[in-house]
DRENTORKOL-3810 file (N, C-alpha, C; in nm, 4 decimals):
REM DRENTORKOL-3810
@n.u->0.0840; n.v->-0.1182; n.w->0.0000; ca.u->0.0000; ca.v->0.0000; ca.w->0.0000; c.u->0.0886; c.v->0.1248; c.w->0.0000
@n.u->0.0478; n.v->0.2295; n.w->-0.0765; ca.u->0.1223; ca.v->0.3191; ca.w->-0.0651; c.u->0.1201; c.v->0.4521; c.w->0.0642
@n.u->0.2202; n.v->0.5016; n.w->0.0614; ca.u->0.2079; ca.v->0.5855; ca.w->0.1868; c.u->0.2412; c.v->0.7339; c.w->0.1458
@n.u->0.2381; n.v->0.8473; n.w->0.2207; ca.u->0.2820; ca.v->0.9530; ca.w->0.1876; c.u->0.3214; c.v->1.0485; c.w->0.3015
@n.u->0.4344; n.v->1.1107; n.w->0.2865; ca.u->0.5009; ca.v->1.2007; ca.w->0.3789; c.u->0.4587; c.v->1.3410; c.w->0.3399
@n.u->0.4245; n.v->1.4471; n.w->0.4242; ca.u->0.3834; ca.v->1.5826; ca.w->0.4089; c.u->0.4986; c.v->1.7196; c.w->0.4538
@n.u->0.5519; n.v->1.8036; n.w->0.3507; ca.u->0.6329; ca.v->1.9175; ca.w->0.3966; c.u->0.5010; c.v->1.9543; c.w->0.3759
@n.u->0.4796; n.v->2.0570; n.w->0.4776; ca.u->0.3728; ca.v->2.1883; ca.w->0.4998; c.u->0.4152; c.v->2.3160; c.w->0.5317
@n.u->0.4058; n.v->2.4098; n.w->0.4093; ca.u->0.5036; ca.v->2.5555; ca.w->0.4550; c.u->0.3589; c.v->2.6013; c.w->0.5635
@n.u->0.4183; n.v->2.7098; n.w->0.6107; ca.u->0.3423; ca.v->2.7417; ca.w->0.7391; c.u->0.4139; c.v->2.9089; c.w->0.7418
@n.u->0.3134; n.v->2.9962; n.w->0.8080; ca.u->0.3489; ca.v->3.1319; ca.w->0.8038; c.u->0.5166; c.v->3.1395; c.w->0.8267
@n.u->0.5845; n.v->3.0734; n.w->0.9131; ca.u->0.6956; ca.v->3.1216; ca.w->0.9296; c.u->0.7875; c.v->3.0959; c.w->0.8497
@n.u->0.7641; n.v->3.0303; n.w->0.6990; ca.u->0.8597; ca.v->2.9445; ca.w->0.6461; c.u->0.8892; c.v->3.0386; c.w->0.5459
@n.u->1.0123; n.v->3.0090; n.w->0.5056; ca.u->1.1090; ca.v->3.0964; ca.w->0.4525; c.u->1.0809; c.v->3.1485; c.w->0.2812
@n.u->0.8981; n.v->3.0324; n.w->0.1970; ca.u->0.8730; ca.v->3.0514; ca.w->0.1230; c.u->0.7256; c.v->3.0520; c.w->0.1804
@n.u->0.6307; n.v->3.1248; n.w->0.1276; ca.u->0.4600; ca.v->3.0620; ca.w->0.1024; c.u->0.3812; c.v->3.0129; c.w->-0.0260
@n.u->0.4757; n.v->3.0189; n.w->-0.0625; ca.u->0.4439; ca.v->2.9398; ca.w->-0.1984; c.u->0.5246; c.v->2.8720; c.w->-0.3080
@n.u->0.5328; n.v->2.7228; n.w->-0.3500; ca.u->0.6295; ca.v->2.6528; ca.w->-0.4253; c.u->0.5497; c.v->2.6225; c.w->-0.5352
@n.u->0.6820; n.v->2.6003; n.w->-0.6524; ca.u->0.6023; ca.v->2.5212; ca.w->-0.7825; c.u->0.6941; c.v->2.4018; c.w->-0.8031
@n.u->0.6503; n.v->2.2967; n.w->-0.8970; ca.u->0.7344; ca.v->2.1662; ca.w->-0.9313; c.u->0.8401; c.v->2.2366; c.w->-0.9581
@n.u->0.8807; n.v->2.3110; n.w->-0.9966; ca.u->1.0108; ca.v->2.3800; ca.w->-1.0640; c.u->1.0854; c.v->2.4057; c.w->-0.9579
@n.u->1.0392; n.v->2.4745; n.w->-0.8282; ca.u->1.1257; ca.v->2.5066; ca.w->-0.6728; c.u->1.1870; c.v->2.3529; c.w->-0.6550
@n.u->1.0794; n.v->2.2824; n.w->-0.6477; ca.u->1.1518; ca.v->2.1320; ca.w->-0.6001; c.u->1.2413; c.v->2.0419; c.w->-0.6942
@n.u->1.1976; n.v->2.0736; n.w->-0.7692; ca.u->1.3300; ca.v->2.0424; ca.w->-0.8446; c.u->1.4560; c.v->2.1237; c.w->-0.8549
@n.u->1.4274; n.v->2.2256; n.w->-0.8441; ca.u->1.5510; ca.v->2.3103; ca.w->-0.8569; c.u->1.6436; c.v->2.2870; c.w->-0.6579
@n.u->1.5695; n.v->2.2487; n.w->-0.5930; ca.u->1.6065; ca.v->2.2047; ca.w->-0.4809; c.u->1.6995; c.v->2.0633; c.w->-0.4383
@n.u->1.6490; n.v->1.9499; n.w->-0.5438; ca.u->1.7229; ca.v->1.8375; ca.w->-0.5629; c.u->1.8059; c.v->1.8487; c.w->-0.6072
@n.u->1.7973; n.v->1.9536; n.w->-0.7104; ca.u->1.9362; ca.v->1.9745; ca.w->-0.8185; c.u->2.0515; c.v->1.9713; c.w->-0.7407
@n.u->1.9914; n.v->2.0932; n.w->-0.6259; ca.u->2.0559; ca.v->2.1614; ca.w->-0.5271; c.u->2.1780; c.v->2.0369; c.w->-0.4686
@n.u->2.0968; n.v->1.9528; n.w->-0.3765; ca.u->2.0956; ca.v->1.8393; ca.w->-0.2865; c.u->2.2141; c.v->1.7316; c.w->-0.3820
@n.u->2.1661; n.v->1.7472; n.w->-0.4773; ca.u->2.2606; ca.v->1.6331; ca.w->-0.5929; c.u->2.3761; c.v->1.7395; c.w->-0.5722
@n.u->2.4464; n.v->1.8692; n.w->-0.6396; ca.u->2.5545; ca.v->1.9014; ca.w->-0.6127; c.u->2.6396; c.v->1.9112; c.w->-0.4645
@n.u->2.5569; n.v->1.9663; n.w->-0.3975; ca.u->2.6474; ca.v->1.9586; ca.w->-0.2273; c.u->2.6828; c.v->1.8045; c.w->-0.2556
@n.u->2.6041; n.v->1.7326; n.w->-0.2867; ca.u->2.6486; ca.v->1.5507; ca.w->-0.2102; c.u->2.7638; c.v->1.5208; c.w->-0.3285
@n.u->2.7443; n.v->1.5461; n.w->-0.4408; ca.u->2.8742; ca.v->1.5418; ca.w->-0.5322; c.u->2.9984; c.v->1.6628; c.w->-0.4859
@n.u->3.0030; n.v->1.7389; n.w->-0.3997; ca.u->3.0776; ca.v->1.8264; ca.w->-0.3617; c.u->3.1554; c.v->1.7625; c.w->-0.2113
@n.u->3.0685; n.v->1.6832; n.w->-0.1737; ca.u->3.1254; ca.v->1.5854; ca.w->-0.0167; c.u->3.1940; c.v->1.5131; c.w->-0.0563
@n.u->3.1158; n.v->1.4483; n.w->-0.1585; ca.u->3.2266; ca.v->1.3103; ca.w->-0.2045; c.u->3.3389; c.v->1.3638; c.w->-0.3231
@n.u->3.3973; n.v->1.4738; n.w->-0.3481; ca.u->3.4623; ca.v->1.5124; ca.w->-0.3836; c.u->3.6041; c.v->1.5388; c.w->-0.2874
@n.u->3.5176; n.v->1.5836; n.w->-0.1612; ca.u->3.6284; ca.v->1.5576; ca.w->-0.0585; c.u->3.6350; c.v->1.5260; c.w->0.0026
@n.u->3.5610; n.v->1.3841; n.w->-0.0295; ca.u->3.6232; ca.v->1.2396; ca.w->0.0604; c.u->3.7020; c.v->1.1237; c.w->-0.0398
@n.u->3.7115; n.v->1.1965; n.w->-0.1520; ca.u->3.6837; ca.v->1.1028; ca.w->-0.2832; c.u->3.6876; c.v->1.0140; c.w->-0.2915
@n.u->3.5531; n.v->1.0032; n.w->-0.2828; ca.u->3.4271; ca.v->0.8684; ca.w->-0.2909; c.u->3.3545; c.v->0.9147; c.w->-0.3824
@n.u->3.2614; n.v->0.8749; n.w->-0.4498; ca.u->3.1669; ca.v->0.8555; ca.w->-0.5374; c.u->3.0062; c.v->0.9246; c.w->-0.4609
@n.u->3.0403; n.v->0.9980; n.w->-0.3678; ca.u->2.8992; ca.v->0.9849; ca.w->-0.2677; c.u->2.8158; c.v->0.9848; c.w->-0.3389
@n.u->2.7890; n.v->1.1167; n.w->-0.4531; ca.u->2.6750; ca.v->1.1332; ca.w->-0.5273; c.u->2.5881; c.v->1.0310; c.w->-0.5445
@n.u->2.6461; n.v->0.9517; n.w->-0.6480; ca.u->2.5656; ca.v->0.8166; ca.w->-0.6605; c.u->2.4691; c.v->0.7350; c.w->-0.5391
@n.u->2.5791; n.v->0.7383; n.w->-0.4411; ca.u->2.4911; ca.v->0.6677; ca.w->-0.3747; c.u->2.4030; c.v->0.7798; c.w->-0.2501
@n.u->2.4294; n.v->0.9169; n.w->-0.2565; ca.u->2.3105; ca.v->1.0118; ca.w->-0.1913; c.u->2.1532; c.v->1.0112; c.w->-0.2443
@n.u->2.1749; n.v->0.9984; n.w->-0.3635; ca.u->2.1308; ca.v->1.0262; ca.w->-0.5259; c.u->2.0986; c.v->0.9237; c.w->-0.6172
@n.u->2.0379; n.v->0.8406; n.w->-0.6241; ca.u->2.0816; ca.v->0.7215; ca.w->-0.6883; c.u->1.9271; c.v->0.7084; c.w->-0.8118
@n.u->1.8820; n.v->0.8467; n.w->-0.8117; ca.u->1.7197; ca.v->0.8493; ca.w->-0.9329; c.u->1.7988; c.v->0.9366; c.w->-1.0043
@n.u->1.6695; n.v->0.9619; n.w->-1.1116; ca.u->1.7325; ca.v->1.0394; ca.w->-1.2606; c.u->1.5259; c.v->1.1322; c.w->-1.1755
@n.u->1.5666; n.v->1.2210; n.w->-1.2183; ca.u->1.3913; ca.v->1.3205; ca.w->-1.2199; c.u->1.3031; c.v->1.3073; c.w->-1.3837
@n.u->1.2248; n.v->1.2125; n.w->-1.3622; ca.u->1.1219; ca.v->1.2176; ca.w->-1.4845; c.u->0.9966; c.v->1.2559; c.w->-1.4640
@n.u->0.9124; n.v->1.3126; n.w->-1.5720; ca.u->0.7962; ca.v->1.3674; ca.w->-1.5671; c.u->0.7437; c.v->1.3219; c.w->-1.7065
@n.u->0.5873; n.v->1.3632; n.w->-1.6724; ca.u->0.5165; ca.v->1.2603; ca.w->-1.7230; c.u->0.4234; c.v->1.3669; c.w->-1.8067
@n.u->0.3449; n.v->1.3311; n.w->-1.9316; ca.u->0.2378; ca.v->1.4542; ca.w->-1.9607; c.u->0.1315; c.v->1.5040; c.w->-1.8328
@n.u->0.0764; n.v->1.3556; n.w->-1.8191; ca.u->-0.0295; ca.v->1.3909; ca.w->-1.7045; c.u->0.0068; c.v->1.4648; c.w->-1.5771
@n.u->0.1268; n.v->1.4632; n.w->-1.5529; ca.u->0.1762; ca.v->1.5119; ca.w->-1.4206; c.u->0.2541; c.v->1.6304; c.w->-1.4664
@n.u->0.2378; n.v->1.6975; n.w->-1.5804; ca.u->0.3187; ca.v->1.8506; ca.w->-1.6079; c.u->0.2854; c.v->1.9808; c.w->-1.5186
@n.u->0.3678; n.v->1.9963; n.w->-1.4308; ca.u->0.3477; ca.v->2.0862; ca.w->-1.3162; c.u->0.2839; c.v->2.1186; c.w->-1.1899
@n.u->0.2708; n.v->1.9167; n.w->-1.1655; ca.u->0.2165; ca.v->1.8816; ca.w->-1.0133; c.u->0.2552; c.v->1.8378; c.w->-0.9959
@n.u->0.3677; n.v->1.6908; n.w->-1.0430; ca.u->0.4371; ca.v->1.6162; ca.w->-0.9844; c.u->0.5076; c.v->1.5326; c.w->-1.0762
@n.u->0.5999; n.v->1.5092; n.w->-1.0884; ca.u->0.7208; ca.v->1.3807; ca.w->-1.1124; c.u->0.7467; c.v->1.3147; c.w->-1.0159
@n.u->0.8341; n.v->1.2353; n.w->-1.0995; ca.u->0.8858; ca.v->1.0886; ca.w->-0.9895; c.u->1.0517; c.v->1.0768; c.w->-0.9897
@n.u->1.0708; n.v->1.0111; n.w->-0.9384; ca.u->1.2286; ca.v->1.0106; ca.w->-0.9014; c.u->1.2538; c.v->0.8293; c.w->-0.9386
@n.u->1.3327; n.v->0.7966; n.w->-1.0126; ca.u->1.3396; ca.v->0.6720; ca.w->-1.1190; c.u->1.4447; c.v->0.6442; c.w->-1.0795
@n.u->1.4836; n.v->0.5627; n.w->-1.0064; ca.u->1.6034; ca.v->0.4893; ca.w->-0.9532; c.u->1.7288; c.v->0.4139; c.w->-1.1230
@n.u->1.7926; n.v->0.4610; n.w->-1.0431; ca.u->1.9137; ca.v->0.4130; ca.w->-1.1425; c.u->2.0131; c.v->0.2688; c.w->-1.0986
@n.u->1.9372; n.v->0.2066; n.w->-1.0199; ca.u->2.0228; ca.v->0.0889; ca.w->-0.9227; c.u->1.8810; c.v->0.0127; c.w->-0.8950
@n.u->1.9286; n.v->-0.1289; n.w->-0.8762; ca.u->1.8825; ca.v->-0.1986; ca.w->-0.8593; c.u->1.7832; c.v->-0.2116; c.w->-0.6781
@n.u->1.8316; n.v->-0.1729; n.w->-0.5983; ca.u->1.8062; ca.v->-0.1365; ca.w->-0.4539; c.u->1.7011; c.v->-0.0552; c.w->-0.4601
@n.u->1.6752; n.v->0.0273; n.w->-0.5413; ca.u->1.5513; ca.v->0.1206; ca.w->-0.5244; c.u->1.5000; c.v->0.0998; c.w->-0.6355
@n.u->1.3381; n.v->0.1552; n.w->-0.6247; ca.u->1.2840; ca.v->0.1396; ca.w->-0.7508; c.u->1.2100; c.v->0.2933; c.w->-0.7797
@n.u->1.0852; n.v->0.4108; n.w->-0.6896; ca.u->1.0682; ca.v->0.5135; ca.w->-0.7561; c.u->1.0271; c.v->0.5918; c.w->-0.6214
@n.u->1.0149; n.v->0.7057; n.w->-0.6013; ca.u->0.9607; ca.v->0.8006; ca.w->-0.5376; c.u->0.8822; c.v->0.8854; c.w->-0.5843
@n.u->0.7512; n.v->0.8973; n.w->-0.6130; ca.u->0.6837; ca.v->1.0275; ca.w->-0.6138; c.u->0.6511; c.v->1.1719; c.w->-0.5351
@n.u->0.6882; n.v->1.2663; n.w->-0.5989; ca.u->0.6857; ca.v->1.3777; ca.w->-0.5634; c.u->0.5778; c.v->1.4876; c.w->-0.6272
@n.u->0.4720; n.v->1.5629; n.w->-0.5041; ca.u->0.3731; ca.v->1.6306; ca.w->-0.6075; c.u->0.3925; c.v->1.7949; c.w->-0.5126
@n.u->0.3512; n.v->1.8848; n.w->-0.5596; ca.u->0.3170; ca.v->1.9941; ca.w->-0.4913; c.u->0.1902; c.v->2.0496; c.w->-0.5228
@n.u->0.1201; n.v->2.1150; n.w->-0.3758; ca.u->-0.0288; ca.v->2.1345; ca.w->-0.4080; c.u->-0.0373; c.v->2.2279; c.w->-0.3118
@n.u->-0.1344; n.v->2.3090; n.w->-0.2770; ca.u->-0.2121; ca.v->2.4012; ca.w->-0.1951; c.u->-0.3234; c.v->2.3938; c.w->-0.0761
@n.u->-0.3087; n.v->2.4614; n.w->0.0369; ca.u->-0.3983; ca.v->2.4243; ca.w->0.1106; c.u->-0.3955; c.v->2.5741; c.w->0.1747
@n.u->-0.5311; n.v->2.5915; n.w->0.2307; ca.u->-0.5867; ca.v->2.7098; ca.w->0.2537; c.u->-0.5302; c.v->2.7317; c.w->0.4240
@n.u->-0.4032; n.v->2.8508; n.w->0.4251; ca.u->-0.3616; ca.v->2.8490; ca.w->0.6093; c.u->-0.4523; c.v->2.9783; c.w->0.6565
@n.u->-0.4326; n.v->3.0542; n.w->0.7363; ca.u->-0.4654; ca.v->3.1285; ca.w->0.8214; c.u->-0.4605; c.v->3.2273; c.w->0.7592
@n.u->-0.4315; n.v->3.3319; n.w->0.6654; ca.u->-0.4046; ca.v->3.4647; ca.w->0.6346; c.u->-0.4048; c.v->3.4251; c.w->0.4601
@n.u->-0.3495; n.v->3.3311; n.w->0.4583; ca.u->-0.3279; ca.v->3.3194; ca.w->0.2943; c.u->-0.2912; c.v->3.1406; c.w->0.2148
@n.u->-0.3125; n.v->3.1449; n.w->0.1466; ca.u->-0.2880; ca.v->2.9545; ca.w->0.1075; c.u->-0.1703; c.v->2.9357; c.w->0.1264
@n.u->-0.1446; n.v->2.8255; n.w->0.1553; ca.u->-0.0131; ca.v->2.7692; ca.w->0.1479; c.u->0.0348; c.v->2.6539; c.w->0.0786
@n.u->0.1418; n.v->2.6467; n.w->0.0378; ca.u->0.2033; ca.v->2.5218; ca.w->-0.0548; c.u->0.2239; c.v->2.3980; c.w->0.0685
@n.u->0.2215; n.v->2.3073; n.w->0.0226; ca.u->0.2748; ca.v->2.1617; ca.w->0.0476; c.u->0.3662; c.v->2.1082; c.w->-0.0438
@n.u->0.4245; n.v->1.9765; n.w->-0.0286; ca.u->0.5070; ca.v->1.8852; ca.w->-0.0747; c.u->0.4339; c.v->1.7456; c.w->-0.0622
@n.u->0.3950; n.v->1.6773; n.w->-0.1337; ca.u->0.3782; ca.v->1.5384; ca.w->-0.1148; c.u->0.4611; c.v->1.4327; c.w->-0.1245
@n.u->0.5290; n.v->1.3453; n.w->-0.0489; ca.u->0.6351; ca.v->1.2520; ca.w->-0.1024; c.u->0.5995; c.v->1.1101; c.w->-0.0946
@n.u->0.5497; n.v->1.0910; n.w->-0.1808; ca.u->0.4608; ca.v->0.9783; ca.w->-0.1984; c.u->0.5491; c.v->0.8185; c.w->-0.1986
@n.u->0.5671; n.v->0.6856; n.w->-0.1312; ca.u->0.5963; ca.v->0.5640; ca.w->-0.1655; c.u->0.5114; c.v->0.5384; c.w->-0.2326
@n.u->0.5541; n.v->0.4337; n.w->-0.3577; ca.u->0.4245; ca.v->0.3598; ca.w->-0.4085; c.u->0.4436; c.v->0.2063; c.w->-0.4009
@n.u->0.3556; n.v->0.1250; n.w->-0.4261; ca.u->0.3225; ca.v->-0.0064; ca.w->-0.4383; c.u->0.4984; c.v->-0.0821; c.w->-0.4160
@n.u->0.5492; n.v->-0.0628; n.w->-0.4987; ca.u->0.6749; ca.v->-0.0831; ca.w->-0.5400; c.u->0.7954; c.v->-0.0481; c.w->-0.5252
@n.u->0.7767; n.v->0.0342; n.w->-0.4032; ca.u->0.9014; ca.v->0.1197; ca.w->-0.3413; c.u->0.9461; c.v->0.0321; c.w->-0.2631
@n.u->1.0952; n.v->-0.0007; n.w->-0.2473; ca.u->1.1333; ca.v->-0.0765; ca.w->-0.1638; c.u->1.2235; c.v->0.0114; c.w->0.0062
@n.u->1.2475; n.v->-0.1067; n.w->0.1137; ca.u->1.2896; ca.v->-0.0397; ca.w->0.1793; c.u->1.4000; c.v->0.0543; c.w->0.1931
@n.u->1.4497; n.v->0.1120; n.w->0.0850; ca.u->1.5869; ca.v->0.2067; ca.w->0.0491; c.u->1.5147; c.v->0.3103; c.w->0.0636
@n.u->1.4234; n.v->0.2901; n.w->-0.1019; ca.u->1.3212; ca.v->0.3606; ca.w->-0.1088; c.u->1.2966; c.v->0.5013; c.w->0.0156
@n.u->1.2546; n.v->0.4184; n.w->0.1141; ca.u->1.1766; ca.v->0.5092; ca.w->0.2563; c.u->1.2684; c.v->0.5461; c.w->0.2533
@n.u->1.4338; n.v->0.5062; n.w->0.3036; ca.u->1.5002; ca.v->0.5580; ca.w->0.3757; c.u->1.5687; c.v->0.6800; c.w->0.2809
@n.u->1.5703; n.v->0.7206; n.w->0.1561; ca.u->1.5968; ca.v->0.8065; ca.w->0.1131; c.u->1.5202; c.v->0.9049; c.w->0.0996
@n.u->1.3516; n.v->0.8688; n.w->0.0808; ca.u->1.2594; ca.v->0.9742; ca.w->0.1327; c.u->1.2608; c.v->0.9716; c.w->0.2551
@n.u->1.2789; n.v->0.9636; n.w->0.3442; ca.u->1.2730; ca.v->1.0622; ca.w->0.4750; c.u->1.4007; c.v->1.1451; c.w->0.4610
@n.u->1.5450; n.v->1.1007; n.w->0.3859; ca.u->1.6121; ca.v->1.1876; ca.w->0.3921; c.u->1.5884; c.v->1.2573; c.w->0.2732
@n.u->1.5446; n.v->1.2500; n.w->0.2001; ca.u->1.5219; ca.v->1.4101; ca.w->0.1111; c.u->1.3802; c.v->1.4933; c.w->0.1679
@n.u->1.2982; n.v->1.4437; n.w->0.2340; ca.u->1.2010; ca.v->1.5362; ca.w->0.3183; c.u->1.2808; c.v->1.5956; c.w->0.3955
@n.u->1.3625; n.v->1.5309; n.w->0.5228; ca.u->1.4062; ca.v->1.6373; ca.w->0.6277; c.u->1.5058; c.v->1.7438; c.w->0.5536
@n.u->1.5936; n.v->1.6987; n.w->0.4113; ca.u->1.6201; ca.v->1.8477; ca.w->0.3723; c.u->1.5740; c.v->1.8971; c.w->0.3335
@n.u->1.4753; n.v->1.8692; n.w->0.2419; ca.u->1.3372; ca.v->2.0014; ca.w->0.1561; c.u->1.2926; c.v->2.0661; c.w->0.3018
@n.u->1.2389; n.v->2.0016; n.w->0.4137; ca.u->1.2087; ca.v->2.0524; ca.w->0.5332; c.u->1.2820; c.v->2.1843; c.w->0.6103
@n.u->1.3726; n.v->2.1347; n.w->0.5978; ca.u->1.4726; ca.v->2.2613; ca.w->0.6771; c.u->1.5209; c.v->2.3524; c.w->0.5856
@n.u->1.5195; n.v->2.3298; n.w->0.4572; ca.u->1.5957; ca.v->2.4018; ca.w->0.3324; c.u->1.4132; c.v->2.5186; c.w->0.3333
@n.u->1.3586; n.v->2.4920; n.w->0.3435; ca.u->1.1830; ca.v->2.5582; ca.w->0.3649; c.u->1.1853; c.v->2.5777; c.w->0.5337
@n.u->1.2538; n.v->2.5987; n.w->0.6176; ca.u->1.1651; ca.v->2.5959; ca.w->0.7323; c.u->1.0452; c.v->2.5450; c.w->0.7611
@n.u->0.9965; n.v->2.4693; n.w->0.7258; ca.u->0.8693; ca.v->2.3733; ca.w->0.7251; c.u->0.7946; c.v->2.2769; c.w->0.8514
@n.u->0.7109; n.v->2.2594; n.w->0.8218; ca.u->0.6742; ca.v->2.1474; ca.w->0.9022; c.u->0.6380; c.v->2.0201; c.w->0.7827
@n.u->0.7472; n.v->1.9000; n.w->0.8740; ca.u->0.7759; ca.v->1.7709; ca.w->0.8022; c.u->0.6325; c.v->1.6373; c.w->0.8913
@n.u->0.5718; n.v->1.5742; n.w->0.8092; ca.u->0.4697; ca.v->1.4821; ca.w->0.8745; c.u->0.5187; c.v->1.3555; c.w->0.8169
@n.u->0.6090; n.v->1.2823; n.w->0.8534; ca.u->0.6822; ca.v->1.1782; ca.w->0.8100; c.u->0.5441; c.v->1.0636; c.w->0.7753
@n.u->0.6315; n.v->0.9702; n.w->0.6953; ca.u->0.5535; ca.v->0.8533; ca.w->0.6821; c.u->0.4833; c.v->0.7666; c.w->0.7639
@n.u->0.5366; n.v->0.7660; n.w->0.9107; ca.u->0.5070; ca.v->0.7596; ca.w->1.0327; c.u->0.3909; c.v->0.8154; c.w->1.0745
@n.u->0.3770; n.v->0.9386; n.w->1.0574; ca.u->0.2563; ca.v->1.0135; ca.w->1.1564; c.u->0.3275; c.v->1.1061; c.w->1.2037
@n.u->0.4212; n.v->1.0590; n.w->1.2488; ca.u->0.5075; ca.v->1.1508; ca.w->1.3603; c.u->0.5648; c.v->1.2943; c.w->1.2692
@n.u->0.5801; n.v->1.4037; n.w->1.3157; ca.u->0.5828; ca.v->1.5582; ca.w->1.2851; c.u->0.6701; c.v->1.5974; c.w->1.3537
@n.u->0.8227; n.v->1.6471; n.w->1.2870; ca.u->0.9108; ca.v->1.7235; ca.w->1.2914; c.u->0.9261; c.v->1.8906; c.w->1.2523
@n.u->0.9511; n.v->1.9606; n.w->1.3467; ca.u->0.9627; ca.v->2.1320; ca.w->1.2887; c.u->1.0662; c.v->2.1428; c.w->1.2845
@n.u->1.0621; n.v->2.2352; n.w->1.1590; ca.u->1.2214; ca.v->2.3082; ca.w->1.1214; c.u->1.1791; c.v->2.4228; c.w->1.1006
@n.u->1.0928; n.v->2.4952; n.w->1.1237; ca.u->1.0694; ca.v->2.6473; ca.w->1.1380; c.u->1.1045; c.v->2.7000; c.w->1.3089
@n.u->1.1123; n.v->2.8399; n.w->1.3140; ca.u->1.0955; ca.v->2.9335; ca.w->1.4450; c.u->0.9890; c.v->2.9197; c.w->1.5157
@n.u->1.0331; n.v->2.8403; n.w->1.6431; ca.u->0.8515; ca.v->2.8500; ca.w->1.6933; c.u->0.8812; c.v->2.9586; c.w->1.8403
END
């Protein structure tokens, strides 16, 4: 069954509003620092921080792509962004969706690319769990 993890920007967060294009331009992000570590550890980190290619789909043009594993250990992550109505003004979300077919790597690389979209947004993170981490000013 599939599951899904929630970034929720919230008044204090450092954006109030994202498009597929922020989050991707955010992984991009995430892919160079980790090719910049393993540069000076020289190791290969990238690969294995990183181990999808970002594809998109017609139906999903500017709500969500998926993250397409390049290794055998993982297989996909979905990623969507959408809107929800806060206190003063709407706010963006993140959806980070497992599907059917995600294996256990899978999770463990979505929770680590949530807790950095999370803190890279000051956000509030609602893990796959239930359980809710802040990375905003409270």
């Amino acid at each position: 069954m599939a599951s899904s993890a929630y970034i929720n920007l919230v008044p204090k967060s450092s954006k109030k509003t994202l498009t597929i294009e922020d989050v991707k331009e955010l992984l991009t992000y995430y892919k160079e620092i980790t090719e910049k570590t393993g540069k000076q550890l020289g190791w290969e980190y990238s690969q294995a921080a990183f181990p999808y290619e970002i594809k998109e789909t017609p139906e999903g043009q500017g709500q969500w792509f998926y993250l397409k594993a390049k290794e055998d250990r993982y297989k996909m992550i979905l990623i969507g962004v959408g809107t929800q109505d806060g206190e003063d003004e709407p706010l963006s979300y993140i959806q980070v969706t497992l599907h059917d077919q995600s294996t256990h790597g899978d999770k463990g690389k979505a929770n680590e690319l949530c807790k950095f979209l999370a803190k890279k947004l000051e956000a509030e993170l609602k893990l796959f769990t239930g359980s809710i981490m802040y990375y905003y000013k409270r």
